[in-house]
C-alpha positions in Angstrom: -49.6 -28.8 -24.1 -47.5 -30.6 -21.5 -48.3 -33.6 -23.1 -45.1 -32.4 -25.2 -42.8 -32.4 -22.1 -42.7 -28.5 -21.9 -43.4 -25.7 -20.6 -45.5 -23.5 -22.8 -46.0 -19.5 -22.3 -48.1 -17.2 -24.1 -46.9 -14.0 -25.1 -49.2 -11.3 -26.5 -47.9 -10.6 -29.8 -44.6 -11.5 -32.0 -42.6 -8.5 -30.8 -43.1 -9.6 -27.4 -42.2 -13.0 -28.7 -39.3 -12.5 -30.4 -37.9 -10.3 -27.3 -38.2 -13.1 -25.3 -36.6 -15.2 -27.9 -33.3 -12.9 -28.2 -32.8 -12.6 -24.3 -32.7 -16.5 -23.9 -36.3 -16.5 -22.0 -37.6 -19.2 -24.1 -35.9 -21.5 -26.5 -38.4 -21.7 -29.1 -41.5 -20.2 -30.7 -44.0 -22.5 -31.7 -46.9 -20.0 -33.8 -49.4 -21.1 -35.9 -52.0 -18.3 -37.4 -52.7 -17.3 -40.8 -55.5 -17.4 -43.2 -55.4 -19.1 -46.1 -51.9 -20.4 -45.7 -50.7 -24.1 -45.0 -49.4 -25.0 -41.8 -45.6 -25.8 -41.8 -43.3 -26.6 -38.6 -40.3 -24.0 -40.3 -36.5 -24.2 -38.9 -33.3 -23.2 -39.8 -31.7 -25.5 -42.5 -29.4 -27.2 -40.1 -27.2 -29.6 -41.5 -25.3 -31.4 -38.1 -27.0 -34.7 -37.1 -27.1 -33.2 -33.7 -29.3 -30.4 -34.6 -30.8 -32.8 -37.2 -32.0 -35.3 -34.4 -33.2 -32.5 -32.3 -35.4 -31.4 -35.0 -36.1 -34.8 -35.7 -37.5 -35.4 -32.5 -39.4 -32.2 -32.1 -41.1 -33.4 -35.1 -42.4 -37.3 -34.1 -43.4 -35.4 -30.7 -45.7 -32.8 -32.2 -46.8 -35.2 -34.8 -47.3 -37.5 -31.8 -49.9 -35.6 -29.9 -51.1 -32.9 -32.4 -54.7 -34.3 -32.2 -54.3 -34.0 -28.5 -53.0 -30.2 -29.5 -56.2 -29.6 -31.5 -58.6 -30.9 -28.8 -57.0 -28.6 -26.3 -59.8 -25.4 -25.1 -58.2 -22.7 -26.8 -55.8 -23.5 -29.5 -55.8 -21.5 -32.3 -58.0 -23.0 -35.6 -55.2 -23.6 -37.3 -54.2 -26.2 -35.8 -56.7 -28.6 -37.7 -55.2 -28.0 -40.5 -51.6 -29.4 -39.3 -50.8 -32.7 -41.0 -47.6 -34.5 -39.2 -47.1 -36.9 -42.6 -47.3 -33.7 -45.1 -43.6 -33.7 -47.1 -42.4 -30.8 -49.3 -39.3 -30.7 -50.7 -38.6 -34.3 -49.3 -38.8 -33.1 -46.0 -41.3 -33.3 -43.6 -43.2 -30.5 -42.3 -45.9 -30.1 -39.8 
């Protein structure tokens, strides 16, 4: 997943996660599991065009190289299942 420009880390669960999320040792959590539920890239509803072109770009770089994602040894399944052009709500989610 470098092919994103950064650094990913596994943690073991969502606690664990989460934890690491709240005391600023990771910036974001990028999860995808389920079972029979579509795969959506979910964010806060920011409204700024700062945090609007952030997201924006996060976007058109996972949608970039989420084929290279899905060919990656051990990803989860769900990741076939992510569609980079879907839109709901006249916004678009992967």
């Amino acid at each position: 997943m470098t092919l994103i420009g950064w650094s990913p880390e596994e943690y073991p669960d969502q606690t664990a996660a989460l934890a690491a999320l709240k005391d600023d040792n990771t910036q974001a959590i990028l999860a995808v599991g389920g079972l029979s539920v579509r795969a959506m890239l979910v964010t806060r509803n920011y409204t700024s065009k700062g945090k609007h072109d952030q997201l924006q770009m996060i976007h058109d770089r996972l949608a970039d190289v989420v084929v290279d994602i899905r060919e990656t040894r051990g990803t989860h399944p769900k990741w076939d299942e992510v569609d980079p052009v879907a839109v709901t709500d006249k916004r678009p989610c992967i």
